[in-house]
N, C-alpha and C positions, 0 to 999 in steps of 0.2 A: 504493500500500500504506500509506503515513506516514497518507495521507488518510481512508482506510478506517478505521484503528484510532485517528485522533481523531474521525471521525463516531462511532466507535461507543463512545467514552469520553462523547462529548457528551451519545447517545443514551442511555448510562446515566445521568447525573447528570439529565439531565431527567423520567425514569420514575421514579426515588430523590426528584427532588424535585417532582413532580404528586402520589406519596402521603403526604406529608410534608403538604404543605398541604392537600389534600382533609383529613386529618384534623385542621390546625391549623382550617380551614373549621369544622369540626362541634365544634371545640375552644373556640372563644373565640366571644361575646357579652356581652348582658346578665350570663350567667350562665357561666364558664369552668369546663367538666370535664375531668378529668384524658383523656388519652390512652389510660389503661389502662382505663378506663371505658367508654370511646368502644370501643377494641379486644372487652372483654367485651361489650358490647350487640350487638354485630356480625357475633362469630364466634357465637353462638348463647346465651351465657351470659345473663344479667344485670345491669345495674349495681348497684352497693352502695344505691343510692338509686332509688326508686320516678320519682322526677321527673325527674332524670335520661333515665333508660330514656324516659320518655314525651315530653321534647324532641328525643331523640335521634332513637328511630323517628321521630315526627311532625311533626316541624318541622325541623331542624337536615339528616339526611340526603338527605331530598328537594330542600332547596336547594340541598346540596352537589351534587345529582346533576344538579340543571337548570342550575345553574352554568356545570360542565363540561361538558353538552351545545350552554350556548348559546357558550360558547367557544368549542368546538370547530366549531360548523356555522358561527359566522360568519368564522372564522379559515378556513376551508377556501374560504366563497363567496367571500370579499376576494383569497383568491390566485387563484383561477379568472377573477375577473372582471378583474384587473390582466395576467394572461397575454393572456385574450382582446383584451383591447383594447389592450394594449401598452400602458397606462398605468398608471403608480406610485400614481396619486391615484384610482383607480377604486376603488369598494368592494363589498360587497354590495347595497348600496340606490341602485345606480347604474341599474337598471333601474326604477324607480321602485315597487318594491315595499314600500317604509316608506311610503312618502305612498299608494298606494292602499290598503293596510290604515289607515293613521290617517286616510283618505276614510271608510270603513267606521263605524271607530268611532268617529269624529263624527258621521256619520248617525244613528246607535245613541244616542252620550249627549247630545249638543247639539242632535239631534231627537225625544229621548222625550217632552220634553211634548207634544208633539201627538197623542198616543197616549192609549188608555183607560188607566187606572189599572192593571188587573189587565194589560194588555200592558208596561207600563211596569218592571213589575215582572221581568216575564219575560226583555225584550231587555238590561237594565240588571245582569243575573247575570252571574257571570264567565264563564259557557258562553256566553251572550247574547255578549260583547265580543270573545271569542273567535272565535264564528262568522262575530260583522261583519269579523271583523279579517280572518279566511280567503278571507272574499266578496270584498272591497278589494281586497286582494296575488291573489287567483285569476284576475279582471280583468282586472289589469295585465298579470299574465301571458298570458291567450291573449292580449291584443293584441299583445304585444313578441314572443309565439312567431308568430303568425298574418303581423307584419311580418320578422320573422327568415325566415321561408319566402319572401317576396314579393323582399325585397333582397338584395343580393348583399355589399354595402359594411358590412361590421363597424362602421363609426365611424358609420352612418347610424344604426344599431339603437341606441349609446349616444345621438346624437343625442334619437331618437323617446323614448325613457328619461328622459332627463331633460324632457321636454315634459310626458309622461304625470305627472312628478312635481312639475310646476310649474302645470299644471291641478289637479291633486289638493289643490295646497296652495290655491289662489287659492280652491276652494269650500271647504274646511275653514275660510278666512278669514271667508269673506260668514259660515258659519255663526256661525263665532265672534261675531261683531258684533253678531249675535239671542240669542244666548245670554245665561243666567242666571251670574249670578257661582258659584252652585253647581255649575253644570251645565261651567262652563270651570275651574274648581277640580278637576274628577273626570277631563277632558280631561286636564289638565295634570298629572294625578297619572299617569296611562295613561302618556304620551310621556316621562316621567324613566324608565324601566322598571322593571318588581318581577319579582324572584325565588326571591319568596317562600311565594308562595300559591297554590303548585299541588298538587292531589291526584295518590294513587297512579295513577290514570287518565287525568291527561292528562300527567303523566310518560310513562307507557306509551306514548299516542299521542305526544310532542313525540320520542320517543327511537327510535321506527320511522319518523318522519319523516326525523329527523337521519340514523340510516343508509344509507335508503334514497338519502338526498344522496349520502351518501359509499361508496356502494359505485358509485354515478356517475362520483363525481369520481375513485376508482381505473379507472374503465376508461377513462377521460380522459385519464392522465398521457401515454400516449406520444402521444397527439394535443399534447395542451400542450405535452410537448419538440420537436413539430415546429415547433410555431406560433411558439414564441422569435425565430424569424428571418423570420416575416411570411408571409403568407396566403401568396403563388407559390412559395415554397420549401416551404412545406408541399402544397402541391398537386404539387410535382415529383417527393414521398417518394412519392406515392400517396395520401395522403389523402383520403378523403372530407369535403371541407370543411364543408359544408352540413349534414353527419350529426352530424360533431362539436361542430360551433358549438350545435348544436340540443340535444343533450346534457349540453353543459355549461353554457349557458343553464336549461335545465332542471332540473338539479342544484341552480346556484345559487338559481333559486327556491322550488327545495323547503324548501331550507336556509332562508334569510333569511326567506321567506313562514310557515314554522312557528315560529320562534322568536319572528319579530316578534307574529305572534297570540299565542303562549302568555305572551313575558316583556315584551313592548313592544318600541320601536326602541331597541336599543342602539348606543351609539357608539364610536368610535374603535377599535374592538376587531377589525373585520374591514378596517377600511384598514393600521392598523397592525402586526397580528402579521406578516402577511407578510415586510415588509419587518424585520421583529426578526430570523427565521427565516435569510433571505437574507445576513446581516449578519453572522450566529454563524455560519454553516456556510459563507459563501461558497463556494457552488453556484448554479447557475439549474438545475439537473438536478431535474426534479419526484419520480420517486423519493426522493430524499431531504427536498427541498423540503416535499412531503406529508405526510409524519409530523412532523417538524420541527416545522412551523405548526401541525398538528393538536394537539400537546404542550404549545406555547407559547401556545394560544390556549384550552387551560383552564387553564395553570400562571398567566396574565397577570389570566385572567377572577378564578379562584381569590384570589388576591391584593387586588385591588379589590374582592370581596364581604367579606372579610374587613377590608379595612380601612372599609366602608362599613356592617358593621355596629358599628364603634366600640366594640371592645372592654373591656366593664366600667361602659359606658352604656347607657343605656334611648334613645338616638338610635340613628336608622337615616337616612345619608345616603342620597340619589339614587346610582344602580347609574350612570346616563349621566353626574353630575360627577364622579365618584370614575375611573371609564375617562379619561376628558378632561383631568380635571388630573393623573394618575396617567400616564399615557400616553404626552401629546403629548411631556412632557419628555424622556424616553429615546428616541424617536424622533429628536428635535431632535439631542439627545448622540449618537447611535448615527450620526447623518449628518455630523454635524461631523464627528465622531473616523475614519467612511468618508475623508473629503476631506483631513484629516491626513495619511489612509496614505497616501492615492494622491500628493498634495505631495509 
């Protein structure tokens, strides 16, 4: 009971503060608008100022809103994918689905000049990078689903994962090498992520992706609280093992494979929320677990676009240093201060 009523004090302060920031999000840049402003444009009013309004709708909300989509699907695949394989260091990009999508879209930029001009043009669109990026991560996935059906051994599938993501990077290499300093300049701009320049329509599409994950990974949970204690104990509850592994493999790359096409590979964000989650709630119970990470993993994202658009500057840092330096620290702090209590 004591337990119940501070999850659900925890669970308050975290929904109090996801809206807090989603609107400090839309609140501060180059340009900082008041709150109430932000609030009128919103609920259906106006802002007092024409430019305003037209940052707000068109630039400023939609990143808030891919923000917390992409926090949230990689914060959900990072704890799926650390249950499955009973490993803490596991992430979403554990099945090599960031390196076959950046296979993709190195084919796309670091291979356009071999192409007619007017294709050049074409494949080189953000729809263009997008789709390679889809092709790449689609890929990886039937094969890692196609070897998931064939093996029986969870730890082989991570295995075959990181192979698929260690061939992926070796030809992205060779490409690199042929490549134009322009052309590995637009590469390298791709793998920092941006979350910034996406339309009403591929919001749309990025945000029935991200559900679609997570209404997976909800039917997932009481599998995952079996798994806690290892594949034969979950086969003795009754589980269908092979059904669930396949599910939440699949989930996960819905998750990770859409966000990485629409924002790039982002980091540290789906290895780490979890274990943020795990740490403030002290449960392994995925029910709660679930929500938790999903909260923390736009409340974490949220925070780093914010401080990565450098409020009151015309800079905009990298979305991947801003997670990384931002991140790793409170991890580090959050595991010490673990082994404290346990001392």
């Amino acid at each position: 009971m004591k337990n119940q009523k501070r999850n659900t004090i925890l669970f308050s302060y975290l929904v109090i503060g996801l809206l807090f920031l989603f609107f400090t999000n839309i609140s501060l840049g180059s340009i900082t608008i008041p709150f109430k402003e932000i609030y009128q444009s919103l609920s259906g009013g106006q802002a007092s100022k024409s430019t305003w309004e037209y940052i707000i709708i068109n630039y400023r909300l939609p990143k808030a809103i891919t923000v917390v989509l992409v926090g949230i699907g990689l914060s959900i695949s990072g704890l799926l994918m650390q249950t499955l394989f009973r490993n803490p260091l596991a992430g979403p990009y554990v099945l090599g689905l960031s390196s076959g999508a950046s296979l993709g879209v190195a084919f796309v930029i670091l291979g356009a000049g071999l192409l007619p001009p007017f294709l050049q043009e074409i494949v080189l669109s953000s729809y263009g990078i997008v789709l390679a990026s889809t092709i790449g991560s689609s890929c990886v996935l039937v094969a890692v689903l196609l070897v998931s059906i064939r093996l029986r051994d969870t730890m082989t599938i991570l295995i075959v994962g990181l192979m698929f993501g260690s061939l992926s990077s070796a030809i992205v290499g060779t490409l690199s090498f042929f490549s134009t300093a322009e052309q590995l300049q637009k590469f390298t701009f791709w793998s920092l992520g941006n979350l910034g320049n996406l339309s009403w329509t591929s919001i749309i599409i990025l945000a029935v992706c991200v559900l679609t994950g997570l209404l997976l990974s909800v039917a997932c949970i009481k599998p995952l609280n079996a798994l806690l204690l290892g594949e034969n104990y979950a086969r003795s509850l009754g589980l269908n093992y092979k059904k669930a592994r396949l599910i939440i493999l699949f989930a996960t790359s819905i998750l990770a494979g859409s966000i990485t096409a629409f924002a790039g590979p982002i980091a540290f964000i789906g290895l780490a929320v979890p274990h943020i989650a795990k740490l403030v709630f002290q449960t392994s119970n995925h029910t709660i677990l679930f929500w938790s990470t999903l909260l923390f993993g736009a409340i974490i994202m949220l925070i780093c676009d914010t401080i990565s658009q450098v409020p009151g500057g015309e800079i905009t840092l990298p979305i991947n240093a801003v997670t990384s330096i931002f991140g790793a620290p409170i991890v580090i702090w959050l595991l010490l201060r673990k082994q404290k209590m346990v001392g």
